[in-house]
C-alpha positions as CSV (number, residue, x, y, z in Angstrom):
1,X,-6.0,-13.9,4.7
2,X,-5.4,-14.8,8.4
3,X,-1.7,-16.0,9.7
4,X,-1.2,-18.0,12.4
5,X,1.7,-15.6,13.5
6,X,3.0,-14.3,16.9
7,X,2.1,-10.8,17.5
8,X,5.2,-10.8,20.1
9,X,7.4,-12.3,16.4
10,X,5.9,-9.2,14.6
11,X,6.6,-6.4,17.2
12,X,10.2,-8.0,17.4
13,X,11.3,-8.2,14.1
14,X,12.7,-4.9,12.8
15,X,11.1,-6.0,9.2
16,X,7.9,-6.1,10.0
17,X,5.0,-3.9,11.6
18,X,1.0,-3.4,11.7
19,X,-0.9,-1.6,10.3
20,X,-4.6,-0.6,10.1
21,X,-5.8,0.9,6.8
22,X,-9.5,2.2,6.1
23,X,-10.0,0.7,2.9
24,X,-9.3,-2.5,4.2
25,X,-12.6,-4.8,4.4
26,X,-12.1,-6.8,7.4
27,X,-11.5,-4.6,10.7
28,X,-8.4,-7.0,10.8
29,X,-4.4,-5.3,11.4
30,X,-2.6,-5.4,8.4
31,X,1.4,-7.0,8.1
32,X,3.7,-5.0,6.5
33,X,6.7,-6.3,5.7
34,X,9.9,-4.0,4.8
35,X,11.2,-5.3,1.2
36,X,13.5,-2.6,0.6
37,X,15.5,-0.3,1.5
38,X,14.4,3.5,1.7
39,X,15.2,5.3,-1.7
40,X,15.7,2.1,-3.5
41,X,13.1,1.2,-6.3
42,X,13.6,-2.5,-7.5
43,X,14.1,-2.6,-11.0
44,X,11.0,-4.6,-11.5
45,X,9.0,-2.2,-10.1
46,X,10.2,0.7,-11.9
47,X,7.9,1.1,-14.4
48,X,5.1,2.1,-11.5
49,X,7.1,4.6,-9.9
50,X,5.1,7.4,-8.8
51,X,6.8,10.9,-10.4
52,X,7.0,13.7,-7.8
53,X,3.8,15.7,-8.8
54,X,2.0,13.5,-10.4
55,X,-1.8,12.9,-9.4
56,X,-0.6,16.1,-7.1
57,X,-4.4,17.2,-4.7
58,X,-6.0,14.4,-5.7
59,X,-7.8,13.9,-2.5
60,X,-10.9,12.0,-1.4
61,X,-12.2,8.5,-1.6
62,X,-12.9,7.2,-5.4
63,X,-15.1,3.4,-6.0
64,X,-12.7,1.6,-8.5
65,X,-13.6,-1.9,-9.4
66,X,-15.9,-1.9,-6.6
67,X,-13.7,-1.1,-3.8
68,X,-13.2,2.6,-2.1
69,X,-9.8,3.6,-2.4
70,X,-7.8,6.9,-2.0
71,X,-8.1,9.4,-5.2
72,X,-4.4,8.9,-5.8
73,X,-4.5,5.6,-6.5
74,X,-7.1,5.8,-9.0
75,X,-4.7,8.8,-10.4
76,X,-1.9,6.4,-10.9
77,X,-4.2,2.9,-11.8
78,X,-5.7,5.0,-14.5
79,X,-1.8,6.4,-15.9
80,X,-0.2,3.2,-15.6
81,X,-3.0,1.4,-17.2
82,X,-4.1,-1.0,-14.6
């Protein structure tokens, strides 16, 4: 999705950054945007925590559902059942 943003808004706000990501399908930067602070898990997103060790050396690229993605996020798709 394009934005009509200020890259100048972006660089300026502490919240946000850019990023670029390889499994991305447009060569476009991506917006990241800070929603919490370090070490705390929001309790809706609790239940997708990633446990220290699991999908441990999964390396690589994997296709899931049609798209290349990082081995360790097929690892943790496939144990949290999405």
């Amino acid at each position: 999705m394009l934005l009509p943003v200020s890259l100048a808004g972006i660089m300026a706000d502490p919240g946000m950054s850019l990023s670029r990501s390889p499994f991305s399908r447009e060569p476009l930067p991506i917006v990241k945007r800070a929603s919490f602070r370090k070490g705390v898990v929001p309790d809706h997103l609790e239940k997708y925590l990633i446990k220290k060790g699991e999908c441990a050396g999964r390396t690589g690229v994997h296709i899931y559902h049609g798209h290349p993605v990082p081995a360790t996020a097929v690892c943790v798709a496939e144990k949290h059942g999405k």
